[in-house]
Structures are given as C-alpha cells and as structure tokens.
C-alpha positions in Angstrom: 14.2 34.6 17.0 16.5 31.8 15.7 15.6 28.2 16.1 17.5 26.2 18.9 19.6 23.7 16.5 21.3 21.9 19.2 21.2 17.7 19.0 19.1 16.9 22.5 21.7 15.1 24.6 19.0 12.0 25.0 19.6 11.4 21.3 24.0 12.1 21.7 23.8 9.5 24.4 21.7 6.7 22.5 23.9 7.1 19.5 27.0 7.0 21.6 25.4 3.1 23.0 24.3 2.7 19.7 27.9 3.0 18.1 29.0 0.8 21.3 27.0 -2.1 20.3 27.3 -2.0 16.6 31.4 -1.9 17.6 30.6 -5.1 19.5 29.0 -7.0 17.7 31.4 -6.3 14.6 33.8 -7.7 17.0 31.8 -11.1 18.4 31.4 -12.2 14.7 35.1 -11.5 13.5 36.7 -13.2 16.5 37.2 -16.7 16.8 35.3 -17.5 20.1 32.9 -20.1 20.4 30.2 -22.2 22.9 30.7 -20.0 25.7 33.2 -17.7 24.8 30.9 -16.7 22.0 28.1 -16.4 24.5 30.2 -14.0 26.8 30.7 -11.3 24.0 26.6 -11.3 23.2 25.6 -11.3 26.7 27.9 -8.1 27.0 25.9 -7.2 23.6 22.8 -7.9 24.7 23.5 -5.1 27.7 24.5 -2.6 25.5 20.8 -3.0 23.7 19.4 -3.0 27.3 20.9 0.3 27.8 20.3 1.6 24.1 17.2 0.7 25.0 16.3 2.5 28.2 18.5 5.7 26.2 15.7 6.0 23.7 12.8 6.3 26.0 13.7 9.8 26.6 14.8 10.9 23.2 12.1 13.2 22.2 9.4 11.5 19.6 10.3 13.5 16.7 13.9 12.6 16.6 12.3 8.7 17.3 11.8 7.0 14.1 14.9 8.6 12.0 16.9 7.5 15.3 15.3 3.8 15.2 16.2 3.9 11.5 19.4 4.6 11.3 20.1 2.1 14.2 18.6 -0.6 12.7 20.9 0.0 9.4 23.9 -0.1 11.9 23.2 -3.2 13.6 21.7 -4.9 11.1 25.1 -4.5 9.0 26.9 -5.9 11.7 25.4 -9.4 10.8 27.3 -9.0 7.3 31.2 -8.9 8.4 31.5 -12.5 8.4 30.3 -15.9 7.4 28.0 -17.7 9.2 29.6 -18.5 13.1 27.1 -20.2 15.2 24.9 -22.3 12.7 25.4 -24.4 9.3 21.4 -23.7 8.5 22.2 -21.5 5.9 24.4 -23.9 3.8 21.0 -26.4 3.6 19.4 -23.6 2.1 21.9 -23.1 -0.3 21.9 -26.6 -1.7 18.6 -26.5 -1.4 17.8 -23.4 -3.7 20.5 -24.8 -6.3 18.6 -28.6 -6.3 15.2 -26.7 -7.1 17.4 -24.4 -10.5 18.2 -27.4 -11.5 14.6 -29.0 -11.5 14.6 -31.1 -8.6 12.4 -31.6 -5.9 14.6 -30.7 -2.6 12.4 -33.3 -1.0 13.5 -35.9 -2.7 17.3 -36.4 -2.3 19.6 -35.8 0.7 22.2 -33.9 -0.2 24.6 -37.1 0.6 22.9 -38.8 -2.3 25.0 -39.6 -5.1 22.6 -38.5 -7.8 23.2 -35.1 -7.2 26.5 -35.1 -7.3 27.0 -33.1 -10.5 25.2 -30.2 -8.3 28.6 -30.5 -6.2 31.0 -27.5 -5.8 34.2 -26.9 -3.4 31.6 -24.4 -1.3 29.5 -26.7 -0.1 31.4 -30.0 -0.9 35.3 -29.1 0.1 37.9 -31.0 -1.6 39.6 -34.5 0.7 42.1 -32.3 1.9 40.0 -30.0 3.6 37.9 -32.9 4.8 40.8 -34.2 6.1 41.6 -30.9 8.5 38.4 -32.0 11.0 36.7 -28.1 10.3 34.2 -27.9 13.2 31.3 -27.0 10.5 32.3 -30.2 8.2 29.6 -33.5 8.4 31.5 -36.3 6.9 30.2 -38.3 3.9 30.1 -41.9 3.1 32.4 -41.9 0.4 35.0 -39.9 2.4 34.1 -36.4 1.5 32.9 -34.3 3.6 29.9 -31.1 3.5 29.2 -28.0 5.1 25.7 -29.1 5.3 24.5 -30.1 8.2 22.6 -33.5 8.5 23.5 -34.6 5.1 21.8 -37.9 5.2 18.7 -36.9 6.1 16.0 -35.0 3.4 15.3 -31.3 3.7 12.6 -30.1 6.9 12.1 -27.0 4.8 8.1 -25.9 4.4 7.0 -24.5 0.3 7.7 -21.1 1.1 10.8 -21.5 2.8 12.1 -23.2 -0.4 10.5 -20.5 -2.7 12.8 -18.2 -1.1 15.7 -20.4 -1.4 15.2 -20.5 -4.8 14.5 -16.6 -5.3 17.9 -16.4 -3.6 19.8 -18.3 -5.7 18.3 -17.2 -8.4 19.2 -13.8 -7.5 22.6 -14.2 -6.0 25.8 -13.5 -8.9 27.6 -16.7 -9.4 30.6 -17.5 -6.4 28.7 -15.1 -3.7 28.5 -18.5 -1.2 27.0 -17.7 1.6 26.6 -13.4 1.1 23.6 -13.5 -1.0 21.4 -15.1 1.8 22.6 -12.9 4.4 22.1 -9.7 2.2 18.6 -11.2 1.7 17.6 -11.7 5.7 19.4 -8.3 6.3 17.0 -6.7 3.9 13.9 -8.6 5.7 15.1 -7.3 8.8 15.0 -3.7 7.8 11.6 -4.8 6.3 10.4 -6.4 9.3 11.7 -3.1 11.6 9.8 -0.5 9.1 6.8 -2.9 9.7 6.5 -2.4 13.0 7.2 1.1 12.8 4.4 1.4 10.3 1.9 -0.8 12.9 3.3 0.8 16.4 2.8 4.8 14.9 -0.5 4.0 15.0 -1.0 1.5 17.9 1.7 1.7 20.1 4.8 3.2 20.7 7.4 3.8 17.8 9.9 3.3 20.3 8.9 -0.3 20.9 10.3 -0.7 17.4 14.2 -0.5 18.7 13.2 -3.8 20.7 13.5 -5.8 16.9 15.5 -3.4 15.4 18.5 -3.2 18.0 18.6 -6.7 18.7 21.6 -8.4 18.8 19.7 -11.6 18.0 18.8 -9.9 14.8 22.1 -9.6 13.1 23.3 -12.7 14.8 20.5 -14.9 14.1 18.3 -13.7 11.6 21.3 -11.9 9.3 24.6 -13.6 9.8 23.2 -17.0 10.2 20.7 -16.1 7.5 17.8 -17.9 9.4 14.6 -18.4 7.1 12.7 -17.3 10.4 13.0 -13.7 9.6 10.8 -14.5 6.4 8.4 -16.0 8.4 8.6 -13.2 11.1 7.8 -10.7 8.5 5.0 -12.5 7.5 3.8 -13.2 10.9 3.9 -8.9 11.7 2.3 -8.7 8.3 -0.9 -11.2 9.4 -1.1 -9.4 12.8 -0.9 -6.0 11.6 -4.0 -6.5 8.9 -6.0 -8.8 12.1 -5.9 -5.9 13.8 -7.5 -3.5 11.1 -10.3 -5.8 10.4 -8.7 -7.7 7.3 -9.2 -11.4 8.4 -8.5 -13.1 5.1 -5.8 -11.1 4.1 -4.7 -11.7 8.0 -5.0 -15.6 7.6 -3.3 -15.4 4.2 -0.5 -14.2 5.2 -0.2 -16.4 8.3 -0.7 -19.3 5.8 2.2 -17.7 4.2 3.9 -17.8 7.6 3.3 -21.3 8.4 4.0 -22.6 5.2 7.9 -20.6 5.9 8.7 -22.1 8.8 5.9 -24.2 10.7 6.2 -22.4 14.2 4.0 -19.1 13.6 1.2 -21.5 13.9 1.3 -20.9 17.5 0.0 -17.0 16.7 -3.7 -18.7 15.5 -4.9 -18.0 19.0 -3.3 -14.4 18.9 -5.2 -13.9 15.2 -8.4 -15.2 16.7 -8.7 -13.1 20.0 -11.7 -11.9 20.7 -13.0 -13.3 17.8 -16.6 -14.7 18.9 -18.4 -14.6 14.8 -18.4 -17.9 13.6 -17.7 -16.0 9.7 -14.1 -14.5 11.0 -13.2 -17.2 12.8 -13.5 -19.2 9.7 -12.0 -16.2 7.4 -8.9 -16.1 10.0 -8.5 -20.5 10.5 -9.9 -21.4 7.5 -7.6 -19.1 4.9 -4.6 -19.8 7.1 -4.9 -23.8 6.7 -6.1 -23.4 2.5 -3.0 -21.3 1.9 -0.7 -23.8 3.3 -2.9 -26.6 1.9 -2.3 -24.8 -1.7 1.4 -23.8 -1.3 2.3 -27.4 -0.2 0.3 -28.6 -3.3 3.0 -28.2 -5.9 5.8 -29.8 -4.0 3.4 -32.7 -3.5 3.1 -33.5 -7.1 6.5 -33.1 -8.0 8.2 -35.1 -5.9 8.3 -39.0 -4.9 9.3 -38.8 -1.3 7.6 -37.3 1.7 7.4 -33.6 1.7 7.6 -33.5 5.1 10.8 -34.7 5.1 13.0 -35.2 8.4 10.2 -33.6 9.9 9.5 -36.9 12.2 13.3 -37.5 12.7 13.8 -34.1 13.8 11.4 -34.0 16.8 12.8 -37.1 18.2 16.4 -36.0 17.7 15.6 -32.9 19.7 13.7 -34.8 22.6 10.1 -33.7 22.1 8.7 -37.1 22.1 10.8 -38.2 24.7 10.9 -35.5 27.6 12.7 -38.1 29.9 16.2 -37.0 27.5 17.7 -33.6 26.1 16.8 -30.0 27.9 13.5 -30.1 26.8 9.9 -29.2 29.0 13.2 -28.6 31.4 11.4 -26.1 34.0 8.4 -28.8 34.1 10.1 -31.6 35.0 11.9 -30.1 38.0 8.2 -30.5 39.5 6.4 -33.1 37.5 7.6 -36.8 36.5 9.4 -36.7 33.0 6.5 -39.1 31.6 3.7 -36.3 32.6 6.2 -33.2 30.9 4.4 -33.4 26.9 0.8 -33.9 28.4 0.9 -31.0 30.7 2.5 -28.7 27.6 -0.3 -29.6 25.5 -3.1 -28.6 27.8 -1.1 -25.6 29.0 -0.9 -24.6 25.4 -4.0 -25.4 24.8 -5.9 -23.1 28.0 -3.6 -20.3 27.1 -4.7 -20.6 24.0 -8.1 -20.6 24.5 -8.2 -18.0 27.3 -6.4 -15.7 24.7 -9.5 -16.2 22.1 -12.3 -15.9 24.0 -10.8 -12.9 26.3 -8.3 -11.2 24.1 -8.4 -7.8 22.2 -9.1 -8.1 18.4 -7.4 -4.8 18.1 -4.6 -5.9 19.5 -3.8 -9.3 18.5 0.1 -9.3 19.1 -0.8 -9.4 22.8 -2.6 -12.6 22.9 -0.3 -13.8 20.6 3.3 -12.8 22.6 1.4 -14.7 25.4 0.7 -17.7 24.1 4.1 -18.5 22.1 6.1 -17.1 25.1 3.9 -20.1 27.4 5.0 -22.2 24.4 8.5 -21.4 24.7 9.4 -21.7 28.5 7.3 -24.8 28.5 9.0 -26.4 25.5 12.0 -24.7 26.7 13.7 -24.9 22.7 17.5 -25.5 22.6 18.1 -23.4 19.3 17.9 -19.4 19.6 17.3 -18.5 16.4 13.6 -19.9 17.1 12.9 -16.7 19.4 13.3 -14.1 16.3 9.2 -14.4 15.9 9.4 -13.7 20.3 11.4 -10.8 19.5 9.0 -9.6 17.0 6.3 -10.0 19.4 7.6 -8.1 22.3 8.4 -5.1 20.0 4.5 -5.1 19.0 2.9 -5.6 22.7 6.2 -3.6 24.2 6.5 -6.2 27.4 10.4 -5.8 26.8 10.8 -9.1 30.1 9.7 -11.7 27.1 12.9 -11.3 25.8 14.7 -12.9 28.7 13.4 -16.2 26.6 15.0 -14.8 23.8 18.6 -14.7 25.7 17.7 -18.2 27.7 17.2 -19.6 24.0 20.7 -18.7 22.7 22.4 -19.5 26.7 20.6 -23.3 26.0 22.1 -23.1 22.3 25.8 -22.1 23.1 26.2 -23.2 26.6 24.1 -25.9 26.7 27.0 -28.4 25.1 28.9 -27.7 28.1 26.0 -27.3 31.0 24.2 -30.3 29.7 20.4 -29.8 30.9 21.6 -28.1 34.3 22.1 -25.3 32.5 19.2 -24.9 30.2 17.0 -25.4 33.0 18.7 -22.4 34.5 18.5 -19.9 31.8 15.0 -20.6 31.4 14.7 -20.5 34.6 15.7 -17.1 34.9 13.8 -16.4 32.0 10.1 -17.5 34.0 11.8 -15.5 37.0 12.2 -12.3 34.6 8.9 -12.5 33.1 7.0 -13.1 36.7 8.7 -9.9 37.8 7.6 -7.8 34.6 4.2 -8.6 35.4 3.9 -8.3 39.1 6.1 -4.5 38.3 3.5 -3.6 36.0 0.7 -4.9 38.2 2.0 -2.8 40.6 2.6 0.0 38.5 -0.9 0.3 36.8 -3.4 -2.2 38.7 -5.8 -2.8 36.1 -5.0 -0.3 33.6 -2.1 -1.5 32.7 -1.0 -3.6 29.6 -4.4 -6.0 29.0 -5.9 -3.6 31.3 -8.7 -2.0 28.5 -9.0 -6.3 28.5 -10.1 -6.3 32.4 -12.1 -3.6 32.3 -13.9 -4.6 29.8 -14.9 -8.1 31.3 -15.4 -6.6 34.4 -18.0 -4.2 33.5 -19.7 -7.1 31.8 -19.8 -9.2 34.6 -20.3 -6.6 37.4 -24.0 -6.4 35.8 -24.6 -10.0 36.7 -22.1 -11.5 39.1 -22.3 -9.6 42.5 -19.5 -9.9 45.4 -17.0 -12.5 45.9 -17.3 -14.3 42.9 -17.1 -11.1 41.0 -13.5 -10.3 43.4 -12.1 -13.6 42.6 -12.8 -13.4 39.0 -11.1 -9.7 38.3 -8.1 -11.5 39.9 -7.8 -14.1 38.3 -8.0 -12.2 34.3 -5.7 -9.2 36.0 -3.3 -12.8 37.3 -3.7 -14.2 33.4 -3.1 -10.7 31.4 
C-alpha cells in the first residue's frame, strides 16, 4: 500500500492567494502612488489576506504551521523591496541610534540643533540642492538645509527601550546601509513575533489564528518597511501575555514593563494582564513589576541627560488633538452624538469600565481576550489617525482569533492615508465602519454559539456562581448583560 503523496488542493489554493498577495504588495511599495492611490493598492491587499485567510481554515492541520511559515517569510520580505513610503519614523530612529554611539543623550538635542552637526551625513541631511527639489519627505531647517527627519525642531518622544534598540541597530548595521538595517531588524521581529504566537496558539488556540499577524499586509507595510519600533513592543507585549497566561506574573509584568518602556501604548493591556486576577500578591507581581521595570529602564536616561526625557511627549498630544477633541479626527465616532467638550471625559470612563469589567470578569488563562477588548474600546473611541498604532491590535486578534477587530486596523491606515484628503468626514467613516464590523462579529457569533462561544467558558462560569444566589429576573438580566459585554 503506497502513501497518497498528493498536495491537498486547500493547501494549492492558499498558496496560489498567498503568491497573489506577496505579488501585490511587492507592487504597492515599488510604485509611486500615494494618499489614496496608495490606499487603493492595500485595500485590494488587504482582500487578498481576507481570502488567504478563509483558504487556510480548511487546509488540513498538519500542513498548518509549515504553511503559516513559509507565508509569513513571503510577506514579510515584501516589506524589504523599497525604502520607507508612507512614514519618515524610521529616519528619527536612525539619528537617534547614531546621537546615543556617539555619547549623547537623544533627549537632549533636536536633531535641528547645531551642536550635532558633526553627526550630519547626505542620508539624513541632503545637500542644498536636494533641499531645493521640495522631496515630499524633506522638513526644512533654519539655516536652509533641509532633513529627512520628521519634526526636526522638536526632541525625540522615544521611551528607554525604544532607544536601546536604536542603538543595537546602529550598532549592528555595516556602514552606508541607511535605512536597510532597521527594516531587516523589524522583519526579523516579525518572524519572531509570528513563531510566538504559533508557540502560544498550539497550545491555546488555533495555529491558524497565527496567519491573522503573519499574513498581514499591515505587517510588511507598517511594521517592516516603515520599520515601526511597535513591532518591538508587540513582541514584548505577546511575550508578557503568553507567560500571564501560564502563571508567570512577574516575568509577565517584566516584560510588559519592557513593552511600555518601547513604545508607551501596551499600557493599555494592564487590564488584559490582570483579568481575573482577585489576589492582592499577583495583582501586585503583575502592576507592580510592570511600573519598577519602566521606573528602572527610564533611570539611566534620567541621569544622563539635561532635558526632559519625556521629550515632545506633551507637544505631541496636542498636535494630534487629544486635548482638544473639538479639532483633528480624534474621539470622531463620539462626537457625532455627544458635544465635542464631553468627547475626552466619556473616553476615560469608557476606558476605565472596560477596563475594570475585563479584571474582575476576565479569564486568567486567557489574558489576550480581555486585553483585545479593552485596547480595541481604546482605539474606536480615540479613533488614532496613524496605522502603524494597530500592529499590537493585530497581534491581539491573532491571539483571541475575533478576526472583525481588524476592521480597526484597516480604519487606522484609511484615517492615515485618506484622511488628508477626507478631512474628519472620512475618519469618522472608516471607524465607523469599523464599530459596524465589530458589532456584526459579535452578534454572528452570539448567534452562532449563544453562550458558548468566545468568553463563553467566561459566562458560564459567572452564571453558575450567581445562579446559586440570585434567582429569576435579576439572574436573566444579568447573563445578558456579560454574554452583551463578552
């Protein structure tokens, strides 16, 4: 009896979509489109992931992982083809790295500032002549030069451990590889972060779920081309989940001090860390680890440099409209109901009882739920004008597998790229959509599985502990309301 040797035709076909999307996306980032043109080509990406997608959920499991592998190599790569096209971050990080070799403190020079000239090269610093052509990616100077860095009058935002790995980068990088030595970097924490969760979901979840970070096209776009420091932090961030869920709390709060200290936002996933968590000892080995390890890894910076270590920090959140939600796209879905001046008050407390209802009702063994819940709240309430910020979203929805989070993902990079054009219309659209999307995946899978579904373990549970002592309506009403929440 010989063995049947032929390829399953589920697996032909998700390679065929596979090849597909890597094709387009090699194509997005080599052509010259922009703003909405640019958005066109990765919404027709992003469909090709959707169908990749759907192709590998009936691939048989053993043929799973290699095929999630060798996916996430191809698309991944994509990110490499080109320099950076939608975002100047990376060139900050850059300078950045090369002030620290030299024995600066980033924090305490902007890169306009004249002391640091000598650091200067034609990369970063073209020559007059190439000031003079108006590049689209060129911030002029006030000496008549001109940068590729973004903001160049203003100090570095950067937390310690997102300037430790600018440093390890340079460090690392030959001399004259510009902009390819951070990209290889984040294209090798995106393969990290994608064997993470394969690691975490073979044992709790679905390896498939994996494809959801792996296949993204905001991975090689975001996190790889435009060498975002998120993907640090989003590896971090799976890493402090992943040992929550085992049981390891201070390794788990170390790691989302770690997290924090990269990029600030993974703060958000404390609630997520904590749920379920009713001891007062691993609350305080989860909170109290987390806020010590970015306590210590801000320490050095502290004592080393004569400005403000937060940096543009301040300047930052009211250039982006957070303090003002009466300007910009931001709290955008809230303030078609609500008067601007109430938007920021009504995020906080809606942060704040998700929050809360995700650490006194959550699962402890699965944390990335609670988690995905509260920073997706976070993100259509804020409703964030730069896409890159939805990498640790991403991330999430691969753990938990509630694939209609990502619609914020795709309303994040519509506000980025289309949102010079739509003004606030249109990023009050896409998130829009977005809240519409992620209402529908819940009411489909409350339809689909009642209680039993995704949180269900979650309602059962409180509802056997109530059904002991709360009898009839009260009981009713509360089972709907946690199968509503979860």
């Amino acid at each position: 009896m010989t063995r049947d040797r032929r390829v399953p035709v589920p697996v032909v076909v998700t390679t065929l979509v596979l090849s597909l999307l890597t094709a387009s996306l090699v194509l997005l980032l080599h052509a010259d489109a922009n703003g909405t043109g640019f958005l066109a080509g990765y919404a027709g990406a992003w469909a090709l992931f959707a169908a990749a997608a759907v192709a590998l959920r009936r691939v048989p499991r053993r043929h799973v992982v290699p095929l999630v592998l060798a996916g996430a190599v191809a698309v991944t790569a994509t990110g490499l083809v080109a320099a950076p096209r939608t975002s100047t971050d990376s060139y900050r990080y850059a300078w950045d790295g090369r002030v620290q070799a030299s024995g600066v403190s980033p924090y305490d020079h902007a890169p306009a500032d004249r002391a640091l000239a000598g650091l200067r090269d034609d990369w970063l610093f073209p020559r007059a002549a190439a000031c003079g052509g108006g590049g689209g990616d060129l911030a002029p100077l006030g000496d008549g030069g001109c940068t590729r860095i973004n903001r160049p009058a203003v100090h570095t935002i950067y937390p310690p451990v997102a300037e430790g790995w600018f440093l390890l980068v340079h460090a690392l990088s030959p001399e004259g590889v510009r902009h390819k030595g951070l990209q290889a970097a984040a294209a090798f924490l995106s393969l990290a972060v994608g064997a993470l969760l394969l690691g975490v979901l073979r044992r709790r979840g679905d390896p498939r779920h994996a494809a959801l970070w792996a296949w993204c096209p905001a991975v090689p776009v975001e996190a790889v081309n435009n060498a975002h420091v998120d993907v640090l932090a989003v590896f971090l961030s799976v890493g402090a989940l992943a040992f929550v869920a085992r049981g390891r709390h201070p390794t788990g709060g170390g790691l989302l001090g770690l997290a924090v200290a990269a990029k600030l936002l993974p703060a958000v996933l404390l609630p997520g860390a904590l749920s379920g968590v009713r001891r007062p000892r691993t609350i305080v080995a989860v909170a109290l680890t987390t806020a010590a390890t970015v306590a210590v890894l801000y320490l050095p910076y502290i004592l080393i440099s004569d400005a403000s270590v937060l940096g543009y920090l301040g300047g930052y959140a009211r250039e982006e409209g957070y303090d003002d939600s009466g300007t910009g796209g931001r709290y955008a879905l809230l303030r078609l109901v609500l008067p601007d001046a109430w938007a920021l008050p009504v995020t906080m407390l809606g942060i704040a009882a998700v929050s809360a209802a995700v650490w006194w009702r959550g699962d402890p063994e699965r944390p990335w739920h609670g988690a995905l819940l509260t920073t997706g709240t976070a993100f259509l309430l804020l409703t964030p004008g730069y896409s890159w910020y939805a990498l640790l979203l991403v991330a999430l929805v691969a753990l938990d597998g509630r694939w209609e989070w990502l619609a914020v993902a795709l309303a994040g990079a519509a506000a980025y790229l289309a949102g010079p054009v739509t003004g606030s219309t249109g990023v009050t659209a896409a998130y829009g959509a977005a809240a519409a999307v992620v209402g529908a995946g819940w009411w489909v899978r409350r339809r689909q599985s009642g209680p039993r579904g995704p949180g269900g373990d979650l309602v059962n549970r409180v509802t056997a502990t109530t059904s002991g002592g709360v009898k009839g309506a009260g009981t009713g009403a509360q089972n709907r309301l946690l199968r509503f929440v979860w």
